[in-house]
C-alpha positions in Angstrom: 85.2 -159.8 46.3 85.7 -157.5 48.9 86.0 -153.5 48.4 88.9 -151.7 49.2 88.3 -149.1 51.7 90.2 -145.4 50.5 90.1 -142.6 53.1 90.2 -139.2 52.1 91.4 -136.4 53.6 90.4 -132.9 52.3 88.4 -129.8 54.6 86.6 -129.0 51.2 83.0 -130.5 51.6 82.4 -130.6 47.9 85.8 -132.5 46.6 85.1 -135.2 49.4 81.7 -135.8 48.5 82.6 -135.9 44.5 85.2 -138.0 45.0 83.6 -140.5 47.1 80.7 -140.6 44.9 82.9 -141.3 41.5 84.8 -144.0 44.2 81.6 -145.4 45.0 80.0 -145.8 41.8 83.5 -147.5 40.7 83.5 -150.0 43.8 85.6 -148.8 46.7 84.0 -148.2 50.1 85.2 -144.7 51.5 85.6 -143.0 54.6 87.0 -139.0 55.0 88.5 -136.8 57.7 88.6 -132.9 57.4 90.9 -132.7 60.4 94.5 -133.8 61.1 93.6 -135.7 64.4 90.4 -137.0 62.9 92.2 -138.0 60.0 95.3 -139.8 61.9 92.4 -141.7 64.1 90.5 -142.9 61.2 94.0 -144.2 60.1 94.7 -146.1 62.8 91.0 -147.3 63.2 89.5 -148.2 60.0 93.0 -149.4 58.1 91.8 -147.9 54.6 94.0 -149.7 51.9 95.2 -146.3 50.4 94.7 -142.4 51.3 93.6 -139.7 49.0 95.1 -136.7 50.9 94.9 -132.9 50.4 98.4 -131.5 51.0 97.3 -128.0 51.7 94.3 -128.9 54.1 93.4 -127.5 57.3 95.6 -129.3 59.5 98.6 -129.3 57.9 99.0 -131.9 55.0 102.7 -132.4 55.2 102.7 -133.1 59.0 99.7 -135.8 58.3 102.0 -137.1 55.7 104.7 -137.8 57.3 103.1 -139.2 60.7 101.3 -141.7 57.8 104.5 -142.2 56.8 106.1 -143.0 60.2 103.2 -144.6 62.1 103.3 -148.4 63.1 100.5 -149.0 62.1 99.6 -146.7 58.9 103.1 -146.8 57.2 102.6 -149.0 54.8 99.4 -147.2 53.5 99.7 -146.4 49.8 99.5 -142.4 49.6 98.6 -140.2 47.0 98.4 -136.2 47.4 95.6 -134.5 45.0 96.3 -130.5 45.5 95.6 -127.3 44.2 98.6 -126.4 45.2 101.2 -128.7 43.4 105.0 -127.5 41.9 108.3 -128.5 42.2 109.6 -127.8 45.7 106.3 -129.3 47.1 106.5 -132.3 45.0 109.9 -132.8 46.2 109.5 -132.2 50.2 107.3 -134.7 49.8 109.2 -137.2 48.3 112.1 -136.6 50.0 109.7 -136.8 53.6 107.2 -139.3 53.1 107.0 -142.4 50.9 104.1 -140.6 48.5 102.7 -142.7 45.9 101.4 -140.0 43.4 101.3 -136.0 43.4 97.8 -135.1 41.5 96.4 -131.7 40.9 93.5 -130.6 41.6 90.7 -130.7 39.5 92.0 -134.1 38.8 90.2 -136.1 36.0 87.9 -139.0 37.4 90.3 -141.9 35.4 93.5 -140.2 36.4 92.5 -140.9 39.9 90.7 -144.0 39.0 94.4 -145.4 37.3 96.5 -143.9 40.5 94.6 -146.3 43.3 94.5 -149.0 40.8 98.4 -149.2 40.0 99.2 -148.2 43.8 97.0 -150.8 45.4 98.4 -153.4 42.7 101.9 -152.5 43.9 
């Protein structure tokens, strides 16, 4: 069986490496980006089967989002925000922009997350 691959896109240190710990120890392979560009090329490169992405992060999360979103070859890449940051208007930008699986908040529990790439990568 072979492990789906999530990237992660966050500038905090400490989120990324928790996260890809608790996605480790559950199975998934993962890679991570602190950057916009980085992010976009690791994308296009390494084709993870779903992105964890921080909406707020250095970069600009929204613009990282949408190109996702739009790129040939990233837009069918399951996305799911996890942010501090989360309320109405953002939640709906980004529906109304992108094609975002899930909005989380941040500190989101382990199984929340866990349940999220499950249903999405089913789908």
């Amino acid at each position: 069986m072979s492990r789906h691959r999530i990237l992660i896109i966050d500038d905090d240190s400490d989120f990324v490496d928790e996260v890809s710990e608790l996605l480790s120890n559950a199975g998934y392979s993962t890679i991570s980006a602190s950057g916009h560009e980085e992010a976009m090329n690791k994308a296009r490169n390494e084709r993870p089967d779903i992105v964890i992405l921080d909406i707020r992060f250095a970069g600009n999360g929204i613009k990282t989002a949408e190109e996702l979103d739009g790129g040939e070859e990233t837009s069918g890449i399951p996305l799911i925000v996890v942010s501090g940051h989360v309320d109405e208007k953002l939640n709906s930008e980004l529906r109304e922009k992108t094609q975002v699986k899930d909005v989380l908040e941040k500190t989101v529990l382990p199984l929340d997350l866990i349940a999220s790439i499950e249903n999405n990568l089913n789908n």
